[in-house]
C-alpha positions, 0 to 999 in steps of 0.5 A, spaced: 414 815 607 411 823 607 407 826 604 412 829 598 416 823 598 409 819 596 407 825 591 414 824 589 412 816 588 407 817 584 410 822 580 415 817 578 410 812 577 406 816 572 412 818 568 415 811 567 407 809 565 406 804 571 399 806 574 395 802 578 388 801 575 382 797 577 382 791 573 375 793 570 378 799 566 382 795 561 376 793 558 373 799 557 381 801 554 379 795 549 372 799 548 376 805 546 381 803 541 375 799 538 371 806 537 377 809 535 378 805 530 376 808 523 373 802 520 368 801 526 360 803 524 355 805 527 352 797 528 359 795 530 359 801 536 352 800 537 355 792 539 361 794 542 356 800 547 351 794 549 355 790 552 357 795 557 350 798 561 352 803 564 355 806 557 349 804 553 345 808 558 349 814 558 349 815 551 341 814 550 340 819 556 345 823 553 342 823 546 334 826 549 339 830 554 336 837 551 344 839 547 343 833 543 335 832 542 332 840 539 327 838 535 327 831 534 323 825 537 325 821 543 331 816 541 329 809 545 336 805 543 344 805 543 343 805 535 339 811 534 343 814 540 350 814 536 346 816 530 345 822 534 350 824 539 356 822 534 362 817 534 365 824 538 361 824 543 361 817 544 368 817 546 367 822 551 362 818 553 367 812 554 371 817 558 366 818 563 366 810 564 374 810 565 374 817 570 368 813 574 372 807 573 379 810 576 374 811 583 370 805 583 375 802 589 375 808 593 372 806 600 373 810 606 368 816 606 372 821 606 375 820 600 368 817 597 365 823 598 371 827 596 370 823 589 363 824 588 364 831 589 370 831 584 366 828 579 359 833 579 364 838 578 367 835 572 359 834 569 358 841 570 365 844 567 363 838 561 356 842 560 359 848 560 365 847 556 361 845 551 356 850 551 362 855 551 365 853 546 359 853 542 356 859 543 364 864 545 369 861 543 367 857 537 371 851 539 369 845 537 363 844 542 365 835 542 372 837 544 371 841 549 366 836 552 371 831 553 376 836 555 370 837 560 369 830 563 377 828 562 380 834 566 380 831 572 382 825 571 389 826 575 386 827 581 381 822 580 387 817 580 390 820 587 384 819 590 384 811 588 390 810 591 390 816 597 388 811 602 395 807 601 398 814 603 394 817 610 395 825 609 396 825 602 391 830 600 394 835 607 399 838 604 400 846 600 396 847 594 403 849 592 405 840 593 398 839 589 399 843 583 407 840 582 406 833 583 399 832 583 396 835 577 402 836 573 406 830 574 401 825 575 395 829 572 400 828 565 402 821 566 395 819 566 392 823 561 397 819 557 397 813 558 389 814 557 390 816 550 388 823 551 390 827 544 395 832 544 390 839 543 386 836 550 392 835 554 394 842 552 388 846 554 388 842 561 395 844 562 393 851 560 388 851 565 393 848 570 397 854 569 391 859 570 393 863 563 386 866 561 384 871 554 377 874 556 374 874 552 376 866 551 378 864 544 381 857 546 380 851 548 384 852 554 381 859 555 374 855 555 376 850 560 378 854 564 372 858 563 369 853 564 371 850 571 371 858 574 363 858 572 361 851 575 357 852 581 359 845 583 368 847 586 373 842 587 374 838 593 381 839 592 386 844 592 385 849 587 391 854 583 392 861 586 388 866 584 383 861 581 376 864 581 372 863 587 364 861 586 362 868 588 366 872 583 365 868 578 358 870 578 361 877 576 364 874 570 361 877 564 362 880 557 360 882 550 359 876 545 356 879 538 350 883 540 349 878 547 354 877 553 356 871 556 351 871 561 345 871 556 347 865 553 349 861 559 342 863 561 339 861 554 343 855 555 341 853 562 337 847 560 343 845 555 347 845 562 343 842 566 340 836 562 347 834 560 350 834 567 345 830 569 346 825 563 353 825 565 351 824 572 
């Protein structure tokens, strides 16, 4: 099978549903839909969450991370955690779980490394979206976060399965962007529940269609993913902004620019990114 016979595959794949996850996904799928639940409270989430380490350690470190701690103490266990942070934020929480879930197979060093880098990119876009949406475009800072951490999924599926299609990731940008991010990339934000407003702005931002100043969530993911310091490993969309130039981007917000409140917001950025991480 070639290379666009494969993208092809999987296109078709996505679209009817029928993707490969790791079997350890589907309990964290389970944990989603609990949290989604409108009676779940805060000791049930606070259950559910303790019963997935690596989900409970997220979220406490994501509760001191310096976006959510301001001037309150240090929170010592899930409970408080969710208390904090919001059921919102949990979510997205469990988002990163599943994102990190759709990797965990990958094996060869080539596509772990590719998957690694993959996954700083998207820490860094979360923190950013978040603050972005917080401070420019007055979007709603925990639906930009998700967007943040979500947005690559697609390509994070690719990457789990690329070692049954050797060359897969050799092709066009221009094959990447039909096939990969939109088809597949559209299947599995589906099939992983992904609200309608999110899956919009990922698409805008396949799209490469930005306002600036930024006003929506698209404009603040894209936004967002120009001004990560960490780039994509894979193939990006024509005209997408390079890590230089994104270094030039700047305008006026009220009385500041944009670059002095990604300054302001620096530590925000950075304790984020390494909580996600």
């Amino acid at each position: 099978m070639d290379r666009l016979e494969a993208f092809k595959s999987l296109a078709a794949e996505a679209s009817r549903g029928e993707l490969t996850f790791p079997t350890n996904l589907d309990a964290t799928l389970k944990l989603q839909r609990a949290l989604d639940d409108p009676d779940c409270d805060t000791d049930t989430a606070a259950r559910l969450v303790q019963a997935e380490p690596l989900l409970a350690a997220r979220a406490v470190a994501i509760a001191n991370s310096a976006a959510y701690k301001r001037a309150g103490s240090e929170v010592t266990n899930v409970r408080a955690a969710i208390q904090r942070v919001g059921f919102r934020t949990l979510n997205a929480l469990v988002a990163a779980v599943i994102v990190r879930q759709l990797d965990s197979k990958i094996t060869e060093p080539n596509l772990r490394a590719m998957a690694d880098q993959l996954w700083r990119h998207s820490t860094h876009v979360a923190a950013l979206a978040q603050v972005i949406a917080r401070r420019v475009t007055h979007t709603d800072p925990e639906t930009a976060l998700f967007a943040g951490i979500v947005h690559e999924v697609g390509s994070f599926y690719i990457l789990s399965r690329a070692e049954e299609y050797p060359g897969l990731l050799d092709g066009e940008p221009e094959e990447w962007l039909e096939f990969a991010e939109t088809a597949i990339g559209r299947g599995v934000l589906a099939k992983l529940g992904v609200p309608a407003p999110v899956m919009e702005a990922i698409e805008a931002m396949w799209h490469g269609l930005r306002a600036l100043p930024p006003e929506s969530l698209g404009d603040t993911l894209l936004l967002a993913n120009d001004l990560s310091p960490v780039p994509s490993p894979l193939h990006v969309r024509a005209g997408a902004t390079s890590e230089q130039s994104a270094a030039t981007i700047d305008f006026v917000i009220g009385e500041g620019s944009l670059q002095s409140i990604l300054d302001e917001s620096a530590e925000d950025v950075r304790s984020l990114t390494s909580a996600l991480l």
